[in-house]
C-alpha positions, 0 to 999 in steps of 0.5 A: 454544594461544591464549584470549581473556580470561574464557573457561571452559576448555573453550571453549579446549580445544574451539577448540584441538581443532577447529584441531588436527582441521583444520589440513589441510583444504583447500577447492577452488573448482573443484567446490566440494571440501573435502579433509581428510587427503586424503579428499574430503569431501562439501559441502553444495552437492554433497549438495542437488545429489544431491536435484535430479531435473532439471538445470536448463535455463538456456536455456529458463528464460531464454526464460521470463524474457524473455517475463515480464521484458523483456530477451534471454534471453542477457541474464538467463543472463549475469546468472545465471552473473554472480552464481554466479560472485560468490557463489562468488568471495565465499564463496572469500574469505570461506573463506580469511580466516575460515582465515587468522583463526584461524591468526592468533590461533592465532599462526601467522600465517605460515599465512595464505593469500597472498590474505589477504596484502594485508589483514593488518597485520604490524606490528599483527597486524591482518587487515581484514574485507573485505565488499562493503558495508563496502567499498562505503561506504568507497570512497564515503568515499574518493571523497568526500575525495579530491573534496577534494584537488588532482590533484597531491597525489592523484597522489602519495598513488597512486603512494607507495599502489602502491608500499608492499607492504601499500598504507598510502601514509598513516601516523601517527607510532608511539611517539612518535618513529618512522614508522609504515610502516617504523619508522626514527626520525623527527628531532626537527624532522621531528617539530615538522613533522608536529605542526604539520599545515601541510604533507605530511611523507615519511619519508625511509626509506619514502617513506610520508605521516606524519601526527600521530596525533592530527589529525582 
């Protein structure tokens, strides 16, 4: 049982009741299913689609858009089917981490799911919140400084970047003396080097970029 700091007990109990209840369900993109136990559970989606008397007809409402839009009615089914397959490959996403999250400050986080994998730190127990507009204005921020950089300097960073498992090509020094990447000693005229922040200093482990911890 995990608790954050100042919270009254039975908020505890409850979240520990909760994880206990629905540590088997399962959900299913395909048909938007949730398992339990087994039993099939009924979703929101399917339950509004119960309600809805006339299928929708994509290819006539696209004529009608055509005609008041502009555009092919292909183009405005392809635009259409485009956005429910994001809104579903997102709330898939969106699923799996907020189940990985708990699982984490529950710790277990053996338990997380392997699409979440790439965003969870180990060594921090540290799992990044990834949303399309967050991402959207870090990979501004990224092209931006890499804009900065010499070619040959970039190639390096993508090449160490693609092949660490949790893709940190760049990391600072940790406890004062290791690699924060991998966690082997770093020599003391290593050290005196990354401090100076003159030049690109590679552990000789993992091949990571050290940094200082304190350069801006």
């Amino acid at each position: 049982m995990f608790s954050l700091p100042g919270e009254p007990s039975l908020v505890t109990e409850a979240r520990q009741h909760i994880l206990e209840s629905f540590s088997d369900l399962e959900f299913y993109p395909d048909g938007h299913r949730y398992v339990l136990n087994g039993q099939e559970l009924p979703s929101v989606s399917n339950v509004v689609h119960r309600f809805i008397r006339t299928p929708f007809d994509d290819q006539r409402q696209a004529i009608r858009y055509a005609e008041r839009h502009g555009q092919t009615p292909e183009y405005w089914i392809q635009q259409w089917r485009q956005n429910a397959f994001r809104a579903q490959t997102l709330g898939t996403k969106t699923h799996a981490y907020g189940e990985s999250l708990g699982y984490l400050r529950a710790g277990m986080p053996e338990r997380i799911c392997p699409s979440i994998l790439p965003q969870y730190m180990p060594e921090y127990r540290f799992l990044a919140p990834i949303h399309p507009k967050e991402e959207a204005v870090l990979q501004e921020r990224r092209d931006a400084c890499a804009a900065k950089i010499d070619a040959r300097t970039m190639s390096a960073y993508e090449r160490i970047r693609k092949s660490v498992h949790n893709h940190l090509a760049v990391v600072s020094v940790y406890n004062g003396n290791a690699c924060g990447g991998c966690f082997n000693t770093i020599t003391p005229q290593r050290l005196v080097e990354v401090a100076s922040n003159r030049k690109l200093i590679i552990c000789e482990h993992c091949g990571r970029i050290i940094i200082n911890p304190d350069f801006e």
